[in-house]
PyMOL commands that place a pseudoatom at each C-alpha (Angstrom):
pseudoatom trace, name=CA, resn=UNK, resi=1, chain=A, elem=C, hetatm=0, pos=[-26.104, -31.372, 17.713]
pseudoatom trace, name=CA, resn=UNK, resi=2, chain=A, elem=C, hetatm=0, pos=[-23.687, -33.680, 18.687]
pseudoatom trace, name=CA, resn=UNK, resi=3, chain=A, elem=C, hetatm=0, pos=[-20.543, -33.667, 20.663]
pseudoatom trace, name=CA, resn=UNK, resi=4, chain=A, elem=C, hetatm=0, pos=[-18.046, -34.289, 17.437]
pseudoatom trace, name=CA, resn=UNK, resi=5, chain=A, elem=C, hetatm=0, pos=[-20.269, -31.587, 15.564]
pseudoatom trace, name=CA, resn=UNK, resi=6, chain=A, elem=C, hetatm=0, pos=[-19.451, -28.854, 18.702]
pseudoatom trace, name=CA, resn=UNK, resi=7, chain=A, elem=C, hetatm=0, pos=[-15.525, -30.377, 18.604]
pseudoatom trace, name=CA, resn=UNK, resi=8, chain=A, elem=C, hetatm=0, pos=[-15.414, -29.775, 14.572]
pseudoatom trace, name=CA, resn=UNK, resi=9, chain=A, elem=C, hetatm=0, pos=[-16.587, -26.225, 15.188]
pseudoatom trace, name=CA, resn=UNK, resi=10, chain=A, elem=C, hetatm=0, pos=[-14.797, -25.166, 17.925]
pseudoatom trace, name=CA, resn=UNK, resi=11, chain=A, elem=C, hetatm=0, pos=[-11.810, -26.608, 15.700]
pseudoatom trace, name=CA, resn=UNK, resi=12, chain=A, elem=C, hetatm=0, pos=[-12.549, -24.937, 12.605]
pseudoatom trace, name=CA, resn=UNK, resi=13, chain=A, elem=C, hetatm=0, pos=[-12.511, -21.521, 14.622]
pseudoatom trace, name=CA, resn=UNK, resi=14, chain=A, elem=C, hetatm=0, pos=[-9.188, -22.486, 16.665]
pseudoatom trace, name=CA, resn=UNK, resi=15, chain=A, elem=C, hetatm=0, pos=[-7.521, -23.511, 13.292]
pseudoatom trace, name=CA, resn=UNK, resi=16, chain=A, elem=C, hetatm=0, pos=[-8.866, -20.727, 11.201]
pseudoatom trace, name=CA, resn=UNK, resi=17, chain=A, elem=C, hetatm=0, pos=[-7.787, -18.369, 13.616]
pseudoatom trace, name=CA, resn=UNK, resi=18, chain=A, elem=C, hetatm=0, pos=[-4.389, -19.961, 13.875]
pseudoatom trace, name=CA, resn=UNK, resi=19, chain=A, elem=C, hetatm=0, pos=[-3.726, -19.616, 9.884]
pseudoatom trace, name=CA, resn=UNK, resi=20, chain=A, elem=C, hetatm=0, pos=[-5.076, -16.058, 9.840]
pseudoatom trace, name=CA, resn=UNK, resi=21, chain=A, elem=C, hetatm=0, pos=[-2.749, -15.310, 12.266]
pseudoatom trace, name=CA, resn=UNK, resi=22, chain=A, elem=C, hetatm=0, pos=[0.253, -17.137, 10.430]
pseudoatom trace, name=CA, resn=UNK, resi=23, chain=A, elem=C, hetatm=0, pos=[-0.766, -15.169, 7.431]
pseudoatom trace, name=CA, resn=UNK, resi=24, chain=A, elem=C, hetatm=0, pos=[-0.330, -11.718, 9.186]
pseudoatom trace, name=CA, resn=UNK, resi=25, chain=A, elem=C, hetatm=0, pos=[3.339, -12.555, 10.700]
pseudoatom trace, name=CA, resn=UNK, resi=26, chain=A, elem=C, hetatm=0, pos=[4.075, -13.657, 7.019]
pseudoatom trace, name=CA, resn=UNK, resi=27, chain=A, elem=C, hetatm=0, pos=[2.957, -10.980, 5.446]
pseudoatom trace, name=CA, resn=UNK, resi=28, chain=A, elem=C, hetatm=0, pos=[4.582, -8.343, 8.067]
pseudoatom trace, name=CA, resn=UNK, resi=29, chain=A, elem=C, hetatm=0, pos=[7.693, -10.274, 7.605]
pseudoatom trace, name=CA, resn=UNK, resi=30, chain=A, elem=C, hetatm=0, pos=[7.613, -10.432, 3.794]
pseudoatom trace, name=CA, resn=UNK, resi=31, chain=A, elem=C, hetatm=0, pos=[6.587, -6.007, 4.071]
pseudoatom trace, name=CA, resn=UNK, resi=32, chain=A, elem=C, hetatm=0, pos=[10.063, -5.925, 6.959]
pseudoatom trace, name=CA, resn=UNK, resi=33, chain=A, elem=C, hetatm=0, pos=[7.491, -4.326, 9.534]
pseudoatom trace, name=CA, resn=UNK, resi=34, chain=A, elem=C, hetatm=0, pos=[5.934, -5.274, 13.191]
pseudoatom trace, name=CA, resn=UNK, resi=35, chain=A, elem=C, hetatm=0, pos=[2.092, -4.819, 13.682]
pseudoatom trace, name=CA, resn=UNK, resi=36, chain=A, elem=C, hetatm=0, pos=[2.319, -2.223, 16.925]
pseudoatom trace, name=CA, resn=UNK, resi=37, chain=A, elem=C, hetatm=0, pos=[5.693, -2.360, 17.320]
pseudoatom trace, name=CA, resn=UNK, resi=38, chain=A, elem=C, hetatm=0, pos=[7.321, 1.183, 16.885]
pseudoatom trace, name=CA, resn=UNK, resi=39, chain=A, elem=C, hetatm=0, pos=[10.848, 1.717, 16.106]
pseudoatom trace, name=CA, resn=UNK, resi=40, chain=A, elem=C, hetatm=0, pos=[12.829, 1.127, 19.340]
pseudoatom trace, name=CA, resn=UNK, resi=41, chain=A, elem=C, hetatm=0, pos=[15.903, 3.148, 20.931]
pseudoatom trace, name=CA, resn=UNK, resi=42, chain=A, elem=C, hetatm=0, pos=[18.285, 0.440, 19.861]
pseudoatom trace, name=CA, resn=UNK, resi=43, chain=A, elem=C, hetatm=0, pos=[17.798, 1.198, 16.262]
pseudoatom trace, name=CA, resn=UNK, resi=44, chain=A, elem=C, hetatm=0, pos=[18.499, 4.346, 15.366]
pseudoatom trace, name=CA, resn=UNK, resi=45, chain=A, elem=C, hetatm=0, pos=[17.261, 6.440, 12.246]
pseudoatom trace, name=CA, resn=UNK, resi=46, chain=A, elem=C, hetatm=0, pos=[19.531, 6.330, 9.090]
pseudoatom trace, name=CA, resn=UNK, resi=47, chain=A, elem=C, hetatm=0, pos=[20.399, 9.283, 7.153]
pseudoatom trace, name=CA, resn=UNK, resi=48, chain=A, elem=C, hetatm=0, pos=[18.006, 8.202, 4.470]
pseudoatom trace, name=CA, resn=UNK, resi=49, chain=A, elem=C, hetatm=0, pos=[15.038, 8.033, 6.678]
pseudoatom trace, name=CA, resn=UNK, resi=50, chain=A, elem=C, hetatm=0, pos=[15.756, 11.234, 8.050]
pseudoatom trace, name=CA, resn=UNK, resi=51, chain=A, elem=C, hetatm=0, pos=[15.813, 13.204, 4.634]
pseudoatom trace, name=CA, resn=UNK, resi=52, chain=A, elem=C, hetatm=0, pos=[12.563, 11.008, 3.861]
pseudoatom trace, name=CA, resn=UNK, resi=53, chain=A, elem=C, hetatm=0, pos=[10.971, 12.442, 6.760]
pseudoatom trace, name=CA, resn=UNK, resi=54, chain=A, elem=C, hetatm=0, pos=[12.013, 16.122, 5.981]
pseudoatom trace, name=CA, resn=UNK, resi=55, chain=A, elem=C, hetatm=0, pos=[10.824, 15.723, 2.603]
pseudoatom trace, name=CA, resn=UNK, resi=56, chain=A, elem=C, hetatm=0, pos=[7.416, 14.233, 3.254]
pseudoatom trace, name=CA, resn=UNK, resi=57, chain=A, elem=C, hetatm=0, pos=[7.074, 17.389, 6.136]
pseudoatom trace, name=CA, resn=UNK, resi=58, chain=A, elem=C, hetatm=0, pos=[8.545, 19.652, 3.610]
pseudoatom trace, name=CA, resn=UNK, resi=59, chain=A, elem=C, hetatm=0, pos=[5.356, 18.749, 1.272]
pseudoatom trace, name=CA, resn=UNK, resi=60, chain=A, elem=C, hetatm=0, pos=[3.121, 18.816, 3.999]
pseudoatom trace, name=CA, resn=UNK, resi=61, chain=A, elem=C, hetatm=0, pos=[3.880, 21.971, 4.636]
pseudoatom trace, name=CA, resn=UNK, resi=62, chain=A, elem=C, hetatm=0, pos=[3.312, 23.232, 1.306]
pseudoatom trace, name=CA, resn=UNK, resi=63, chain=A, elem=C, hetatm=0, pos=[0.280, 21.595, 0.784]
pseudoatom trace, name=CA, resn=UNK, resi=64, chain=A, elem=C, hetatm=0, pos=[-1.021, 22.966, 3.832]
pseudoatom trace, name=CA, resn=UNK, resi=65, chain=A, elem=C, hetatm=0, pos=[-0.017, 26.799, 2.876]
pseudoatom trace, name=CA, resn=UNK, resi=66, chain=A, elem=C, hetatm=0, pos=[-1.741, 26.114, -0.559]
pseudoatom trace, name=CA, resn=UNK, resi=67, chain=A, elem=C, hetatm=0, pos=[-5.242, 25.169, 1.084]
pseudoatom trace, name=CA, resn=UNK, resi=68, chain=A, elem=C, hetatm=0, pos=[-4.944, 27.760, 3.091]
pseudoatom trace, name=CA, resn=UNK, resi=69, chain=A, elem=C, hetatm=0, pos=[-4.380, 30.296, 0.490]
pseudoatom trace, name=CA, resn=UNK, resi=70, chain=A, elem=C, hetatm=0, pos=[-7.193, 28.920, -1.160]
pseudoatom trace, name=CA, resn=UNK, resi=71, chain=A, elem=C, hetatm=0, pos=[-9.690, 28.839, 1.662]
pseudoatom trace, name=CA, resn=UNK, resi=72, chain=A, elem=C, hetatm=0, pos=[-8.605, 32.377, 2.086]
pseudoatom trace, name=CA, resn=UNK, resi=73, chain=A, elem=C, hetatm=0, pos=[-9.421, 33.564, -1.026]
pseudoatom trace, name=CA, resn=UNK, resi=74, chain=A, elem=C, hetatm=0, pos=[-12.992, 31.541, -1.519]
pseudoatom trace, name=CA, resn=UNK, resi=75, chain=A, elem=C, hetatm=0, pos=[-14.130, 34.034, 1.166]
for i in range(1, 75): cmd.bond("trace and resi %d" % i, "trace and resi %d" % (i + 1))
show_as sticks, trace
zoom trace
């Protein structure tokens, strides 16, 4: 193996990595969200997300009272 064979591989990885890594920040920019990157006290919620989030707890909650009538009553 020679030295332009090792530089072509190391600069296939470098590159590849480089474009995978373009790819993501496109595709979290195109989806409007940060990879680790929580909300932030700047931004606070709207009135929208807030009802979202009751809702989606409201029908956790519901689901979770069903299994456990269910287990219950298996015994």
């Amino acid at each position: 193996m020679n030295i332009e064979q090792i530089f072509r591989m190391i600069l296939r990885r470098v590159v590849g990595r480089a474009v995978n890594a373009g790819v993501d920040a496109g595709l979290d920019a195109v989806s409007k969200r940060a990879r680790g990157k929580g909300r932030g006290k700047s931004q606070p919620m709207t009135e929208e997300e807030r009802t979202a989030i009751e809702e989606r707890e409201r029908i956790r909650a519901i689901r979770q009272a069903r299994r456990a009538k269910r287990d219950q009553g298996s015994d």
